[in-house]
Backbone as a ProteinNet text record, in pm:
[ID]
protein_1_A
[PRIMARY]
XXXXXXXXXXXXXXXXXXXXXXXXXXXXXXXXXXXXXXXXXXXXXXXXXXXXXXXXXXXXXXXXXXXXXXXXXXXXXXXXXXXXXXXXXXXXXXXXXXXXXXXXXXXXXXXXXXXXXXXXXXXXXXXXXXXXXXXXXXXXXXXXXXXXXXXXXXXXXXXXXXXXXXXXXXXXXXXXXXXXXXXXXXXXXXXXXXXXXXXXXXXXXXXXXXXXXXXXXXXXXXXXXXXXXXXXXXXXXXXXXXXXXXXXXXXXXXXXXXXXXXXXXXXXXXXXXXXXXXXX
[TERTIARY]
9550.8	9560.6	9420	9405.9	9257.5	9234.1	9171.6	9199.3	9076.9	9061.7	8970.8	8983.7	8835.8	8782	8734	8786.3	8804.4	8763	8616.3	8611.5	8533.5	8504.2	8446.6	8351	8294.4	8143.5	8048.7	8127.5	8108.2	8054	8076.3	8054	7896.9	7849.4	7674.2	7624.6	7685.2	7649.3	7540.1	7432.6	7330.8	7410.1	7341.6	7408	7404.3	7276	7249.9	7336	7428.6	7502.7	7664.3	7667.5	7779.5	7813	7742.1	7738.7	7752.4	7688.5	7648.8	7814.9	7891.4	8025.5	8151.4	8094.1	8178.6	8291.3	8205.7	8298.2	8337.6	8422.9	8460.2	8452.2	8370.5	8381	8423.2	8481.6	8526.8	8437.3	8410.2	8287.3	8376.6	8350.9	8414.5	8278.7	8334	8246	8151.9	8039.9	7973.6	7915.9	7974.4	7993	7911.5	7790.6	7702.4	7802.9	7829	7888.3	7991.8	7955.2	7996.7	8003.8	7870.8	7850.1	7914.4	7961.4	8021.2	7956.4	7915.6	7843.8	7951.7	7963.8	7984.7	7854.7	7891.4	7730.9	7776.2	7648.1	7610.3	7630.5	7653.7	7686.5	7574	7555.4	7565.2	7427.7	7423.3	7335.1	7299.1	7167.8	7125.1	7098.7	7102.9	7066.5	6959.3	6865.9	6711.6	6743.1	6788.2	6840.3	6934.5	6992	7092.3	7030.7	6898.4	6889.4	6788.1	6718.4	6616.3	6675.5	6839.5	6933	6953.9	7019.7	7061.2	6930.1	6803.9	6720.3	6741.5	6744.3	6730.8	6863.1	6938.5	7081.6	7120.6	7136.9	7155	7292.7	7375.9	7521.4	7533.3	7611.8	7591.1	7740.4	7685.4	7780.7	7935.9	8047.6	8130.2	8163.9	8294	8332.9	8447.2	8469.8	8623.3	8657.2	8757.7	8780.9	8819.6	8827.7	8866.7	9021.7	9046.9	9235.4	9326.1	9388.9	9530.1	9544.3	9501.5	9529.8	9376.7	9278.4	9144.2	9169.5	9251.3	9256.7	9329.7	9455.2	9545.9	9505.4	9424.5	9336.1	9275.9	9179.9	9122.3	9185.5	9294.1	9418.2	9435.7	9475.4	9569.3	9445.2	9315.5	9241.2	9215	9223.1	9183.6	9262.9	9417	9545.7	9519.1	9438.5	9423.5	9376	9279.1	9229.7	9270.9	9333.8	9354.6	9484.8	9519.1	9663.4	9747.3	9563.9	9571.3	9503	9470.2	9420.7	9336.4	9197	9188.2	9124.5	9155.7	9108.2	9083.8	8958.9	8898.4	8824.1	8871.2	8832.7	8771	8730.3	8661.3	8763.5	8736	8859.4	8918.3	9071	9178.8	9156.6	9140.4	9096.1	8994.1	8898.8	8799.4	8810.9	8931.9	8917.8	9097.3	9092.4	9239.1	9219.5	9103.6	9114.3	9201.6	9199.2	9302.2	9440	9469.9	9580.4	9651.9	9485	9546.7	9591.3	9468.1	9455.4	9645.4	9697.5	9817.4	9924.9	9881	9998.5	9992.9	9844.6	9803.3	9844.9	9859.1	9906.6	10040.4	10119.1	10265.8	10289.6	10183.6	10251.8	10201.7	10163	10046.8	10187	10222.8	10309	10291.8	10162.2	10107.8	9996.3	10012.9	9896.4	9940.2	9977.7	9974.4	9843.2	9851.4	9757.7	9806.1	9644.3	9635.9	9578.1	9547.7	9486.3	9440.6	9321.2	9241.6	9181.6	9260.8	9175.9	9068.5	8935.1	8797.6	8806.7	8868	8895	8685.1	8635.9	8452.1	8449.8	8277	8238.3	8090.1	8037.1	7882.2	7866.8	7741.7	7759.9	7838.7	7921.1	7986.1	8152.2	8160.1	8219.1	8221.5	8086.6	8074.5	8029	8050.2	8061.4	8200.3	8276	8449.3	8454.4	8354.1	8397	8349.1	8216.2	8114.3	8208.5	8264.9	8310.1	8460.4	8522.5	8596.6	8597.9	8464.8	8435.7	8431.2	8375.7	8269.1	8417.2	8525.7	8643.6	8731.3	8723.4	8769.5	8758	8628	8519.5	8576.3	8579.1	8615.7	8757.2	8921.1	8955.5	9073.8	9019.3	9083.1	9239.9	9309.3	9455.8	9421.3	9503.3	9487.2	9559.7	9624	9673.9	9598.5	9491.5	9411.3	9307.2	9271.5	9139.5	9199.1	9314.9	9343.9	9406	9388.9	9394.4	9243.9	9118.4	9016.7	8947.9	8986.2	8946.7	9039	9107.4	9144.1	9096	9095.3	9010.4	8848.7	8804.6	8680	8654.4	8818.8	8799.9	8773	8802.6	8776.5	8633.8	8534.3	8397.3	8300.6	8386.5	8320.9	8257.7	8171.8	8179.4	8030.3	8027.4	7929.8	7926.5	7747.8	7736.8	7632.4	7622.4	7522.6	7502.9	7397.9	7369.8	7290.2	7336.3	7291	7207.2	7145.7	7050.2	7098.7	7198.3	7302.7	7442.9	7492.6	7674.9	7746.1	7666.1	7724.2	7784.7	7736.2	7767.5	7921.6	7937.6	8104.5	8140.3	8098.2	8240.3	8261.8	8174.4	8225	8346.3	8263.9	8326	8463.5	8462.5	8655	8631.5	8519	8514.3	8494	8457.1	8449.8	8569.8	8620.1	8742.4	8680.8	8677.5	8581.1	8466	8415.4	8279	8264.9	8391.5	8346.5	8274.8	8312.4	8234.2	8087	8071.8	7907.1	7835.8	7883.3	7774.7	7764.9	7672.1	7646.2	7557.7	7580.6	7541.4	7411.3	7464.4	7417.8	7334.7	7279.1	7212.9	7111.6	7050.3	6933.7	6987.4	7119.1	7188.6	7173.2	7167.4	7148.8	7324.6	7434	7564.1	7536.3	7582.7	7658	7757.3	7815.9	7923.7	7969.7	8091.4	8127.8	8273.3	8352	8464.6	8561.5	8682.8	8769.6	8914.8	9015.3	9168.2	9116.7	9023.6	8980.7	8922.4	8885.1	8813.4	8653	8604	8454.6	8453.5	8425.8	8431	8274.4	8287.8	8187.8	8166.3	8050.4	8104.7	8002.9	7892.5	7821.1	7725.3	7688	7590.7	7416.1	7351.4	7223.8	7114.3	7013.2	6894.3	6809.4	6790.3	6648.7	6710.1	6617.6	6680.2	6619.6	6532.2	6439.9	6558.5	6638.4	6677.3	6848.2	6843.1	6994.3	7016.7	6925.7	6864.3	6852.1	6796.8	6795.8	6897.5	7034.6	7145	7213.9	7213.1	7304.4	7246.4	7118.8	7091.7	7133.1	7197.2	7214.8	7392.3	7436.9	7592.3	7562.7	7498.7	7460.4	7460.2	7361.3	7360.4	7477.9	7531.4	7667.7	7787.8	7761.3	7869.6	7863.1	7706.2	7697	7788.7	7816.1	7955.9	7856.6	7691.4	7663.5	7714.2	7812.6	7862.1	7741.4	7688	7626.8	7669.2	7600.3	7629.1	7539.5	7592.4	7550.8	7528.8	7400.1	7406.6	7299.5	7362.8	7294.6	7251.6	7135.7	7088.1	7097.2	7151.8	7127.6	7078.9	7059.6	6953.8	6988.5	6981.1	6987.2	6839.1	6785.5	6683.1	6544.3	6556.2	6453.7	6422.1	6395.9	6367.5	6262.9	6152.5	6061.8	6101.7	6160.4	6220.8	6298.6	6390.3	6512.1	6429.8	6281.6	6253	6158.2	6121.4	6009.7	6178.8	6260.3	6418.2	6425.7	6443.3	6457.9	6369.4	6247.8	6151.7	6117.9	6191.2	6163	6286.6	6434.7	6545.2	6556.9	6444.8	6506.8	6440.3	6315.4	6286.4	6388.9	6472.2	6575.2	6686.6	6718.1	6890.6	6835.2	6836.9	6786.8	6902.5	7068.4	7159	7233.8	7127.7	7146.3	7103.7	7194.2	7085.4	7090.1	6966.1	6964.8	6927.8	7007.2	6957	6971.6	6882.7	6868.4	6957.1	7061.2	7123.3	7131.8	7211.9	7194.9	7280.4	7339.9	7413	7357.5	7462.6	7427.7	7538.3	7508.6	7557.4	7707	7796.6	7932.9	7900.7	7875.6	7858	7734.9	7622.7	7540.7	7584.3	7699.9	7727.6	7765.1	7849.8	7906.3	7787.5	7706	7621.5	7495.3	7450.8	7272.1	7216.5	7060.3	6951.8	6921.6	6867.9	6788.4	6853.5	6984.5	7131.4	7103.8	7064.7	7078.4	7177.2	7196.5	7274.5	7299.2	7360.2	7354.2	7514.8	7529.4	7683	7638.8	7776.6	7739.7	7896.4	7892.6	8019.2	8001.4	8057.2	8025.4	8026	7961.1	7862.7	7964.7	8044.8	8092.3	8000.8
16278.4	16253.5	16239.2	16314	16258.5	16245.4	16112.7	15979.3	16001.9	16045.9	16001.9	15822.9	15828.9	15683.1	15681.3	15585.7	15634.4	15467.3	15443.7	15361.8	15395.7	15255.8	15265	15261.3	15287.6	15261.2	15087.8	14972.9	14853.9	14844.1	14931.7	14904.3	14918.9	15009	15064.6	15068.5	15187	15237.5	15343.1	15366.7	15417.6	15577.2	15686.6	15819.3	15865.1	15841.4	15928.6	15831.4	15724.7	15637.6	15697.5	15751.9	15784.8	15919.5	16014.9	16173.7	16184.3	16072.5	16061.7	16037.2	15927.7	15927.4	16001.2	16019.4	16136.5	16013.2	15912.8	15855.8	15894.8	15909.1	15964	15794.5	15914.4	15767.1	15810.4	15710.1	15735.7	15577.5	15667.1	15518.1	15453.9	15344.5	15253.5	15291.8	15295.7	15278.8	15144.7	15158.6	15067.2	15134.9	15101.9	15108.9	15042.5	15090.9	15057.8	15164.4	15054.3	15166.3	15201.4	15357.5	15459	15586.4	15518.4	15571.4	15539	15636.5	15549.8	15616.2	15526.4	15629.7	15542.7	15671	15614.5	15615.6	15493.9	15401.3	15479.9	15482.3	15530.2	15703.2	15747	15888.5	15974	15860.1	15917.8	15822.7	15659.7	15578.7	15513.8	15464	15422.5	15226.2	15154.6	14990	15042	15078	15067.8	15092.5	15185.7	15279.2	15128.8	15098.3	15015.3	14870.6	14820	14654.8	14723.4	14848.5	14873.4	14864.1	14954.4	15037	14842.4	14783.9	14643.4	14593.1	14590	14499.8	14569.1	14719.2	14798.5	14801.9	14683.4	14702.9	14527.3	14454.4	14365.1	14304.2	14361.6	14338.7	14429	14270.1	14302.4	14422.1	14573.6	14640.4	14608	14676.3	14624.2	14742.6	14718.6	14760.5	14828.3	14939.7	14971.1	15041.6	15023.2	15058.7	15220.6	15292	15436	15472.2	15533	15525	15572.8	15525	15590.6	15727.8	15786.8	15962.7	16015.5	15920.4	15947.3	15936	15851.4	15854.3	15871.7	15909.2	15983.7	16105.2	16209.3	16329.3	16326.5	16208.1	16208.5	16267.3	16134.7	16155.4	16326.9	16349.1	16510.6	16589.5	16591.9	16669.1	16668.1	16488	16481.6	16525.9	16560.4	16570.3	16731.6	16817.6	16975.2	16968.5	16845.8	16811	16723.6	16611.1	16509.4	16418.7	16406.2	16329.2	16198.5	16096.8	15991.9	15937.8	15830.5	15799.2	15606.3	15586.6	15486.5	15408.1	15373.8	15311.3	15170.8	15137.9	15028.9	14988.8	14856.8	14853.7	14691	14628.8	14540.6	14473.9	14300.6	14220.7	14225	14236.3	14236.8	14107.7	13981.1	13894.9	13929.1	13990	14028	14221.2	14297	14432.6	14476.7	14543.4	14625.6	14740.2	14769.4	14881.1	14913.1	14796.6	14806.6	14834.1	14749.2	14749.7	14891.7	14972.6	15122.2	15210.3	15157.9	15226.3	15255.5	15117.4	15104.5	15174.2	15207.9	15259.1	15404.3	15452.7	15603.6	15662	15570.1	15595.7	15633.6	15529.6	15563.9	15681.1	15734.5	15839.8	15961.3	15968.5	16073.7	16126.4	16292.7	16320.2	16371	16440.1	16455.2	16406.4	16298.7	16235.3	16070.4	15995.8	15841.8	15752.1	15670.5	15603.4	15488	15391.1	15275.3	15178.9	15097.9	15054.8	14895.3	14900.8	14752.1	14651.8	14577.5	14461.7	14389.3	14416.3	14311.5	14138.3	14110.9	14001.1	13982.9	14096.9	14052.4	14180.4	14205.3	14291.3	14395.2	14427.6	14486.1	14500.4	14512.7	14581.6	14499.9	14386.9	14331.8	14393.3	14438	14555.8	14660.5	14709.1	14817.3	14783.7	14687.1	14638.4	14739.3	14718.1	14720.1	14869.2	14936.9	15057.6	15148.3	15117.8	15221.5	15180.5	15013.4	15032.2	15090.8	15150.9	15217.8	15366.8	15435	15547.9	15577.3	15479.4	15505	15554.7	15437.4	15474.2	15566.3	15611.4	15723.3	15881.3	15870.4	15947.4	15999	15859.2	15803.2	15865.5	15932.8	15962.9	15899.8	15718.4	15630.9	15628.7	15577.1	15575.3	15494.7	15537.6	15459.5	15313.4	15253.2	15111.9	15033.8	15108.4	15050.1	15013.8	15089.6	15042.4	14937.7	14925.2	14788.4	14712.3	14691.2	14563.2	14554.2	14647.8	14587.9	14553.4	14578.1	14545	14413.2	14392.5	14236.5	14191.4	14202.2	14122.3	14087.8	14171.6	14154.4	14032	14009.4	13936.1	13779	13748	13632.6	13553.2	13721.4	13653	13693	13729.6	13807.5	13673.6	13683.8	13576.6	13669.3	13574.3	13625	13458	13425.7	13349.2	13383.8	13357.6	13427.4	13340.6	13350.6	13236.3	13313.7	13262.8	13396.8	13306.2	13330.7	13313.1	13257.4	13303.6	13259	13316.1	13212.9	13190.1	13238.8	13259.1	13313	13457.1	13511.7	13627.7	13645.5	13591.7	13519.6	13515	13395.4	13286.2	13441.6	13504.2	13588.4	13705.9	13762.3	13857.6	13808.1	13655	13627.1	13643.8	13638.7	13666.1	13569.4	13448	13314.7	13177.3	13146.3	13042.8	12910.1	12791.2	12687.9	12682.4	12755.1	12778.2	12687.8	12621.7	12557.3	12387.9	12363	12192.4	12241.4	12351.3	12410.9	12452.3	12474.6	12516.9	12356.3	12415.3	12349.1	12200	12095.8	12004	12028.9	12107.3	12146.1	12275.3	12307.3	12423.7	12440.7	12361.9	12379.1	12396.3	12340.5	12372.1	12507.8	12530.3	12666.6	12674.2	12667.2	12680.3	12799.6	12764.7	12893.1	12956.2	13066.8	13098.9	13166.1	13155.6	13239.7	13332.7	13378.5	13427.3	13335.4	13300.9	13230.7	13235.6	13291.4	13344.3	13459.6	13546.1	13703.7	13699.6	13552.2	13533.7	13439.8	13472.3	13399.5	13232.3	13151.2	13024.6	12956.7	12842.6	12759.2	12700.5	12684.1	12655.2	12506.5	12517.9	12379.4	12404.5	12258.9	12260.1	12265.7	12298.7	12335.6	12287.9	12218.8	12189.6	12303.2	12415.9	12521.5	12630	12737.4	12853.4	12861.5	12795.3	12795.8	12696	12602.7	12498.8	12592.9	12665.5	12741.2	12807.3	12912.2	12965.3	12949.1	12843.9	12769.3	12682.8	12654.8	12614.7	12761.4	12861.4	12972.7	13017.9	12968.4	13034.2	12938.4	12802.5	12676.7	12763.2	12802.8	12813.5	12939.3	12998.8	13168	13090.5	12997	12939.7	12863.9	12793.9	12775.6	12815	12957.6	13067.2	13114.5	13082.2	13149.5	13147.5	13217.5	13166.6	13249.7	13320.4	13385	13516.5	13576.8	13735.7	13800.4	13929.7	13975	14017.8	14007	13990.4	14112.8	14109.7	14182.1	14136.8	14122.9	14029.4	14126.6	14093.8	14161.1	14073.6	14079	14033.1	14140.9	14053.1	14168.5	14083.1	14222.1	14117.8	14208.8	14152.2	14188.8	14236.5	14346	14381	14287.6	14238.6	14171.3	14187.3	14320.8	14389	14314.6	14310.5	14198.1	14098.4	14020.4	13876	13908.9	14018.2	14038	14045	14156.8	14177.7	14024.6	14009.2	13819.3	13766.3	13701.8	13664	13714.2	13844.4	13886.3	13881.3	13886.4	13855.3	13731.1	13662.3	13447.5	13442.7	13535.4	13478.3	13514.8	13670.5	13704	13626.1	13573.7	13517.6	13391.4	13378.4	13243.5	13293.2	13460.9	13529.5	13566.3	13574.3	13696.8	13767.7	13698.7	13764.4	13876.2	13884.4	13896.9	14037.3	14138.8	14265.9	14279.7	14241.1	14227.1	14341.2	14396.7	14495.9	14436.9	14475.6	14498.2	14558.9	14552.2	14618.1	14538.5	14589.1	14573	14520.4	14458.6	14441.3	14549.6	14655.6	14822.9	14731.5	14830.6	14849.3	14767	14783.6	14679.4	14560.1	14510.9	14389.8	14383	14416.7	14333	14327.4	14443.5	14359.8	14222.4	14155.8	14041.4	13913	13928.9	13854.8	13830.5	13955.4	13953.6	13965.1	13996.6	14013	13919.6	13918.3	13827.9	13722.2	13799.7	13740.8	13762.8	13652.9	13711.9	13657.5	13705.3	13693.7	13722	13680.6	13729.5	13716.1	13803	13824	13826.4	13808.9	13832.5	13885.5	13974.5	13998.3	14012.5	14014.9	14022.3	14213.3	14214.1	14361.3	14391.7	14546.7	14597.3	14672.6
14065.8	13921.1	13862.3	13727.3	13707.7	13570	13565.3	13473.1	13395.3	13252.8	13151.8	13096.7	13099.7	13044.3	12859.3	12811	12665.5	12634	12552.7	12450.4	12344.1	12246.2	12132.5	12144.1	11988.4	12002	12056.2	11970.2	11984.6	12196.7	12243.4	12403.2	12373.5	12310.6	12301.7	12412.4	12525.3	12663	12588.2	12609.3	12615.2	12635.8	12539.3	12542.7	12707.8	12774.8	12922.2	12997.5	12987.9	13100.9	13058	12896.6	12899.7	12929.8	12934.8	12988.7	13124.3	13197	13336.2	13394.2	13372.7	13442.2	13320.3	13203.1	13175	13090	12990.3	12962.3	12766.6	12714.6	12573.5	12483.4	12390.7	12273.1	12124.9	12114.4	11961.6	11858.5	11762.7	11701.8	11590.2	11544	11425.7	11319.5	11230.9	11105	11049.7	10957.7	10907	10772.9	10596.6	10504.8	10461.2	10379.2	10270.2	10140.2	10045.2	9903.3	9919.5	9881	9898.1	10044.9	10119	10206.3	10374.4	10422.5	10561.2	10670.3	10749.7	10879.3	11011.7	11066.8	11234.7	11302.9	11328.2	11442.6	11544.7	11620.5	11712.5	11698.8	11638.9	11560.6	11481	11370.3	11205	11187.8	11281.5	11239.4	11344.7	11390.1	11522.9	11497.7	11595.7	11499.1	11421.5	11477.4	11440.4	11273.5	11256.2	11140.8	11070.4	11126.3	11053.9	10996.4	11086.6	11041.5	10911.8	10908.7	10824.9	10620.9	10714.9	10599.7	10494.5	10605	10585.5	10448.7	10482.4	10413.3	10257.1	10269.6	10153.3	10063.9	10107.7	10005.1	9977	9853.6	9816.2	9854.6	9845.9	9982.6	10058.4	10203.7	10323.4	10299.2	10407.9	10478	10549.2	10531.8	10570.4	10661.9	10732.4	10889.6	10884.2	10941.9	10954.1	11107.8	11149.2	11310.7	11335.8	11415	11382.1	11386.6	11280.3	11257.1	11364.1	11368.9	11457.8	11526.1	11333.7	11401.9	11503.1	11460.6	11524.9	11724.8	11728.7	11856	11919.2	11838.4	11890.7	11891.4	11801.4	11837.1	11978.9	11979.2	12122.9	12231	12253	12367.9	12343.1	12256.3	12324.8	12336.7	12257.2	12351.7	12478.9	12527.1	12703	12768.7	12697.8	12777.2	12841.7	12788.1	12813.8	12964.4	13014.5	13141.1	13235.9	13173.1	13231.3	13207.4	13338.5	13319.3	13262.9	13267.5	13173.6	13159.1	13077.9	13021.7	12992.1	13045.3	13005.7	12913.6	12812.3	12722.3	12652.9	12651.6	12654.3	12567.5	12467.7	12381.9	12341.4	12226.9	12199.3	12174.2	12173.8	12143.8	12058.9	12056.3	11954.8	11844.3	11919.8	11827.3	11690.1	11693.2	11596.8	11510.9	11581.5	11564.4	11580.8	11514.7	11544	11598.7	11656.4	11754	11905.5	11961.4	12057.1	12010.4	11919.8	11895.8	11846.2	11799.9	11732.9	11828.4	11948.4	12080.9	12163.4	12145.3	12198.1	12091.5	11963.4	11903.5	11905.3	11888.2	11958.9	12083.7	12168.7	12303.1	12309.5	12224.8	12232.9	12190	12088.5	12033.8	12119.4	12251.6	12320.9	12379.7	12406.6	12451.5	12594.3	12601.2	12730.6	12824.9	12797.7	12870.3	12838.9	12986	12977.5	12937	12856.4	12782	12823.7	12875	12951.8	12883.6	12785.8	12673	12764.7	12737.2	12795.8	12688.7	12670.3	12578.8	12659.2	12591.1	12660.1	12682.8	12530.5	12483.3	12471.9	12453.3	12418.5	12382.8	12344.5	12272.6	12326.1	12273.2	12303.8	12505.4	12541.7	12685	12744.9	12748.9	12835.1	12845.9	12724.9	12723	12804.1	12795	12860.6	12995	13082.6	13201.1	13222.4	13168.1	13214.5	13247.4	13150.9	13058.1	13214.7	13217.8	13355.9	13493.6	13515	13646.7	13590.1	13477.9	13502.5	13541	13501.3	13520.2	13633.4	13710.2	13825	13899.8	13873.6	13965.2	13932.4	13810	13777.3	13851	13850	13919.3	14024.6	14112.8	14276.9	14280.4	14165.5	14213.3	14223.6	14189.1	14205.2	14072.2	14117.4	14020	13889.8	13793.2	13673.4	13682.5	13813.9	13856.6	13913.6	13960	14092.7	13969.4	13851.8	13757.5	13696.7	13622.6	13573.8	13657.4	13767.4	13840.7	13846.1	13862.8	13909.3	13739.5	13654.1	13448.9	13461.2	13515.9	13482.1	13596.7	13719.8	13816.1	13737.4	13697.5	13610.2	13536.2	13446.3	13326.3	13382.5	13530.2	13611	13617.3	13612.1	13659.6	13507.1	13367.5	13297.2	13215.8	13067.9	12987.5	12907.5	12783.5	12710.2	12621.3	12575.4	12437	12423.2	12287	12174.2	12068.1	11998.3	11893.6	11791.6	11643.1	11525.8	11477.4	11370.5	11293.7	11178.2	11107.5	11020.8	11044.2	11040.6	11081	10903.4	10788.3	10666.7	10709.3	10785.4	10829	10917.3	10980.2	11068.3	11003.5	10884	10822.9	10689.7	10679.3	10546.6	10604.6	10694.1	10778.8	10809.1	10815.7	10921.8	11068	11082.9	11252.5	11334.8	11268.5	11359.2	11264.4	11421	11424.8	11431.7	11329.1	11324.6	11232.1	11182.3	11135.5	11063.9	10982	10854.7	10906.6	10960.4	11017.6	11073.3	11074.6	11126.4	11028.4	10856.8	10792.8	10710.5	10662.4	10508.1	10575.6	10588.1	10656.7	10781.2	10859.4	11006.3	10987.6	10872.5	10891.7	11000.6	11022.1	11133.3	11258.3	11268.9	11398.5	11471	11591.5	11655.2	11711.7	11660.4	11712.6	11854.4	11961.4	12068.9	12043.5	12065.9	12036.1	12150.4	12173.2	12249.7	12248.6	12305.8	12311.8	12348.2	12322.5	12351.5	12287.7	12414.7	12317.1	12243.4	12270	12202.7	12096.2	12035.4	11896.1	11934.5	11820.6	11829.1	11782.5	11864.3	11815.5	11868.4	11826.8	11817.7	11999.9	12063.4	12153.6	12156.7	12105.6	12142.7	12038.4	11973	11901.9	11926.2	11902.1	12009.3	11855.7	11900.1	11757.9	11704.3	11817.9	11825.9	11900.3	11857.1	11949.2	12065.9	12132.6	12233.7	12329	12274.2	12293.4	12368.2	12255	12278.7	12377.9	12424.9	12472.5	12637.9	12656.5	12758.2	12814.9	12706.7	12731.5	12763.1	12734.6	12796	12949.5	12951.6	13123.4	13189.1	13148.4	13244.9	13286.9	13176.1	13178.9	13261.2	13272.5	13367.5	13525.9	13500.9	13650.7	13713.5	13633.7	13644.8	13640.9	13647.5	13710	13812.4	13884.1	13996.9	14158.8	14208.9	14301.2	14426.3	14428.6	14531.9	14534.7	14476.7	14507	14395	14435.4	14290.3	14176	14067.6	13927.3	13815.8	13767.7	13635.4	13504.6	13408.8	13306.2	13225.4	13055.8	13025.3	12912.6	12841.5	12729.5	12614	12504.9	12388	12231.4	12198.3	12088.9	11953.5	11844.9	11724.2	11643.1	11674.8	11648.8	11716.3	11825	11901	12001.3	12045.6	12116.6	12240.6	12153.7	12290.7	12284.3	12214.2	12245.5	12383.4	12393.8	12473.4	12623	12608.1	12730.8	12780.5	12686.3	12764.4	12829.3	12748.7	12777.3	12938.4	12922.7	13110	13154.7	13146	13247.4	13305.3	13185	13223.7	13322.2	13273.4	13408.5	13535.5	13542.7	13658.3	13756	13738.1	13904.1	13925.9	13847.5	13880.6	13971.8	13933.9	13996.6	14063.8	14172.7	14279.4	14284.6	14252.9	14288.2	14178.6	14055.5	13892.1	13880.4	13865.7	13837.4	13631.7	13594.2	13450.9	13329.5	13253.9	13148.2	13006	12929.9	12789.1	12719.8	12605.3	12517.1	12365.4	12290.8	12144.3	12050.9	11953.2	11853.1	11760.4	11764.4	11678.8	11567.3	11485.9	11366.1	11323.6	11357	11337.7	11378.5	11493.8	11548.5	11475.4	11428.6	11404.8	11174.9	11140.7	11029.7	11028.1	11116.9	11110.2	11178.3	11284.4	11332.7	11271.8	11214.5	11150.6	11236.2	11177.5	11234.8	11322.1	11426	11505.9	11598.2	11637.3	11692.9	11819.6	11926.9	12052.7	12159.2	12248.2	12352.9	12522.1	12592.6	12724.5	12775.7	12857.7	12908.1	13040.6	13151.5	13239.8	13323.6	13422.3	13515.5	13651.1	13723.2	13895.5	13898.6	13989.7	14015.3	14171.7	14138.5	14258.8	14329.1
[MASK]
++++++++++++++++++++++++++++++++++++++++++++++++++++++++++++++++++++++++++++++++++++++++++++++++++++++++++++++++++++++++++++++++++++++++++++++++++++++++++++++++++++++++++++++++++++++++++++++++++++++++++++++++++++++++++++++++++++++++++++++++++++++++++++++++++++++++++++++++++++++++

């Protein structure tokens, strides 16, 4: 049987990682106006935090429609027998959820729909070890037992710059006891039940910062791992960031990625983060 791997853009796998195992993407939109670009498409971050300064309201978001990916599916169906698709948390996106109604409607080709319950490369953790096994040959039963075995050792927190951006968007559960009062606060955030919530209050981002590598170290169980830092246009912040953790993991293989364009409408500029999953 041989199984196409199908996500969104929100994963932001680097173009040469997604050609390489042959994985299909379909992008969500990010709306200045009148104008709509698909990220990672049409508009690159770099392109997007610049676009951001040059427009007096913030950009808004839309997921890719029904018939968009139900197109997908029956093109993969000409090659492939089914289908896996993997998408960003349902809590914050109705893309899965389109994913699962696209599927139903696929006549030749079974559609396998994966909720992350997270977002950005930790995402695309799920996405490459699905390829890889795709690749391998492996059954479309054997990948979602090993995408939920995943969700055991997975996790992500991140801390923004301003939380106006969440609470406007609807994307964070809690926000309101965190603004107004607590501005100086550095809130964590993390994933929890598929939505973004508050996870600890932090004074500094140096401070925050250093509370997410304690929770990194306190996942450690000894098997190897995968973690990635991502940053909202902070590019050398992200690489000093990995160069201060890795002499701590020896067991940590660590990369750089991004809050592109959707995720960084709702987070802002200068939003960083680290995820981490166990490494097959």
């Amino acid at each position: 049987m041989k199984t196409a791997v199908v996500t969104d853009s929100t994963a932001y796998i680097p173009h040469d990682i997604l050609q390489k195992y042959d994985i299909h993407m379909v992008p969500l939109n990010v709306i200045f106006g009148d104008e709509s670009y698909r990220e990672e498409v049409d508009i690159t971050a770099e392109q997007f935090y610049e676009e951001v300064k040059n427009h007096d309201k913030l950009p808004t978001t839309s997921q890719p429609s029904i018939g968009q990916l139900a197109e997908k599916y029956e093109e993969l169906s000409k090659d492939f027998d089914a289908v896996i698709s993997i998408h960003l948390s349902s809590g914050i996106s109705g893309t899965y959820q389109g994913s699962v109604t696209a599927g139903s409607m696929a006549e030749n080709i079974k559609v396998y729909s994966f909720d992350t319950e997270v977002s950005c490369m930790v995402q695309g953790f799920y996405v490459i070890e699905a390829a890889k096994m795709a690749l391998d040959g492996r059954s479309p039963d054997d990948i979602m037992e090993r995408l939920n075995e995943m969700k055991q050792t997975s996790d992500a927190y991140f801390m923004v710059d301003d939380l106006s951006h969440l609470q406007r968007g609807g994307r964070l559960s809690g926000a309101q006891a965190l603004i107004g009062s607590l501005l100086q606060i550095k809130p964590l955030l993390t994933f929890e039940d598929k939505v973004i919530v508050p996870s600890e209050k932090i004074r500094t981002r140096k401070k925050a910062m250093k509370r997410i590598e304690e929770i990194l170290q306190n996942a450690q169980t000894g098997e190897p791992m995968q973690a990635v830092v991502i940053h909202a246009n902070r590019e050398q912040e992200a690489k000093d960031w990995v160069a201060e953790l890795q002499p701590h993991f020896s067991n940590v293989e660590f990369s750089i990625s991004y809050f592109g364009p959707v995720i960084g409408t709702h987070i802002g500029e200068g939003a960083m983060g680290l995820g981490w999953a166990k490494r097959y």
